[in-house]
C-alpha positions in Angstrom: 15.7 11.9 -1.5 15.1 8.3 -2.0 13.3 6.3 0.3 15.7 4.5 3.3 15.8 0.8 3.1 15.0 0.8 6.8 11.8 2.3 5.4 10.4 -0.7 3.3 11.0 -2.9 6.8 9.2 -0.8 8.6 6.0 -0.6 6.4 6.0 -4.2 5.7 6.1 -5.2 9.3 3.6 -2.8 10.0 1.3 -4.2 7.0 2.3 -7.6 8.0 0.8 -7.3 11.7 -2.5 -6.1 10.8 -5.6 -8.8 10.9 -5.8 -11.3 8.0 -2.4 -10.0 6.1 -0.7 -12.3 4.3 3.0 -12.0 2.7 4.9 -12.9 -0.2 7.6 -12.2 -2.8 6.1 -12.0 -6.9 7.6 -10.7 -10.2 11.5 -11.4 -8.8 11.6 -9.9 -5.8 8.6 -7.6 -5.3 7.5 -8.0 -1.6 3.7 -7.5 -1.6 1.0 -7.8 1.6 -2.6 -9.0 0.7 -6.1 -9.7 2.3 -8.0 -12.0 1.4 -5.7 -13.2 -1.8 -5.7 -9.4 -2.7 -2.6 -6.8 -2.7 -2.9 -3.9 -0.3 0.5 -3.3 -0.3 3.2 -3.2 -2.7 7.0 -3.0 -2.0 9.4 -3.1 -5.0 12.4 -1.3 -5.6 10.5 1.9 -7.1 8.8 2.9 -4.0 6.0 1.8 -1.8 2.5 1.6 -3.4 -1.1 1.2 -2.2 -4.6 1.5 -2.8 -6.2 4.8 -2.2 -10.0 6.4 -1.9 -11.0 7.1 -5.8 -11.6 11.0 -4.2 -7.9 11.3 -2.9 -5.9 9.5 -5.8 -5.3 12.9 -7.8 -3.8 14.9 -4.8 -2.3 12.6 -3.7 -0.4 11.4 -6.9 0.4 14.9 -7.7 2.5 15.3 -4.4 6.1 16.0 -4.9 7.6 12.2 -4.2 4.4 10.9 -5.3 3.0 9.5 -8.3 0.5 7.2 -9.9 1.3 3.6 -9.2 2.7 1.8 -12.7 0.2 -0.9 -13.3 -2.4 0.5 -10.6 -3.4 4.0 -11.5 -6.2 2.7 -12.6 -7.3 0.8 -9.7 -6.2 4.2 -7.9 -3.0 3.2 -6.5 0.2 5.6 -5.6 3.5 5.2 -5.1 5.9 6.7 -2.5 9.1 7.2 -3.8 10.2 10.0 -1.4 9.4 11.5 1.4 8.8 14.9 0.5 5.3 15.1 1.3 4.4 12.2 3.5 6.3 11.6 6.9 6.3 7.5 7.9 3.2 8.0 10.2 1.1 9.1 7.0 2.0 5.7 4.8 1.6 4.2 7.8 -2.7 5.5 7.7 -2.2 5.0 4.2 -1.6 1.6 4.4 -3.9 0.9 6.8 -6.9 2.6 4.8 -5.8 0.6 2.0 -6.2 -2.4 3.7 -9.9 -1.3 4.7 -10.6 -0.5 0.9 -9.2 -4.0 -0.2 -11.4 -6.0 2.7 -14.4 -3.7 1.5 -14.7 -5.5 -1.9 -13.8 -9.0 -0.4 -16.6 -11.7 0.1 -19.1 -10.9 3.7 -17.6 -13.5 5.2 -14.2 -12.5 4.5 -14.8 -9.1 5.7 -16.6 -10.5 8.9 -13.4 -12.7 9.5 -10.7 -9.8 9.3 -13.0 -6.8 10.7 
């Protein structure tokens, strides 16, 4: 089952209002939520990807309607493309924690400012 449109607003609202999150549309249409100049968040017509502890990315990725994010497995990002495993309030933390990984390798003063 594909994720619901409705879904994609709702995360990206949610990432939106959290401290220091700033928006934009790259690579034709892609809507993606950074801190600090860097992604957190990635919406694109796929699924919903986002940065993940190195520990979890494996379990994680191997969940059914899960998978390694293209272009960010490496940096240990998933994508979401169903919600077989993962209700809304569990991207939801996701998101959130990805947020806190992202503003963990930012600049002290950054961090200070978005804490």
């Amino acid at each position: 089952m594909p994720l619901p449109a409705a879904l994609f607003d709702e995360m990206l609202d949610h990432a939106r209002a959290l401290p220091g999150a700033e928006y934009d549309v790259k690579w034709g249409g892609t809507r993606v939520v950074s801190i600090g100049g860097k992604m957190f968040l990635v919406c694109g017509e796929a699924g919903i990807s986002y940065k993940v502890d190195d520990g979890d990315f494996l379990a994680l990725s191997g969940l059914p309607g899960m998978r390694p994010a293209p272009y960010l497995a490496r940096a240990r990002w998933v994508q979401v493309v169903s919600l077989e495993a993962l209700a809304p309030d569990d991207i939801r933390r996701g998101i959130e924690r990805s947020r806190e990984l992202v503003l963990g390798k930012l600049p002290k003063a950054q961090r200070q400012a978005w804490s």
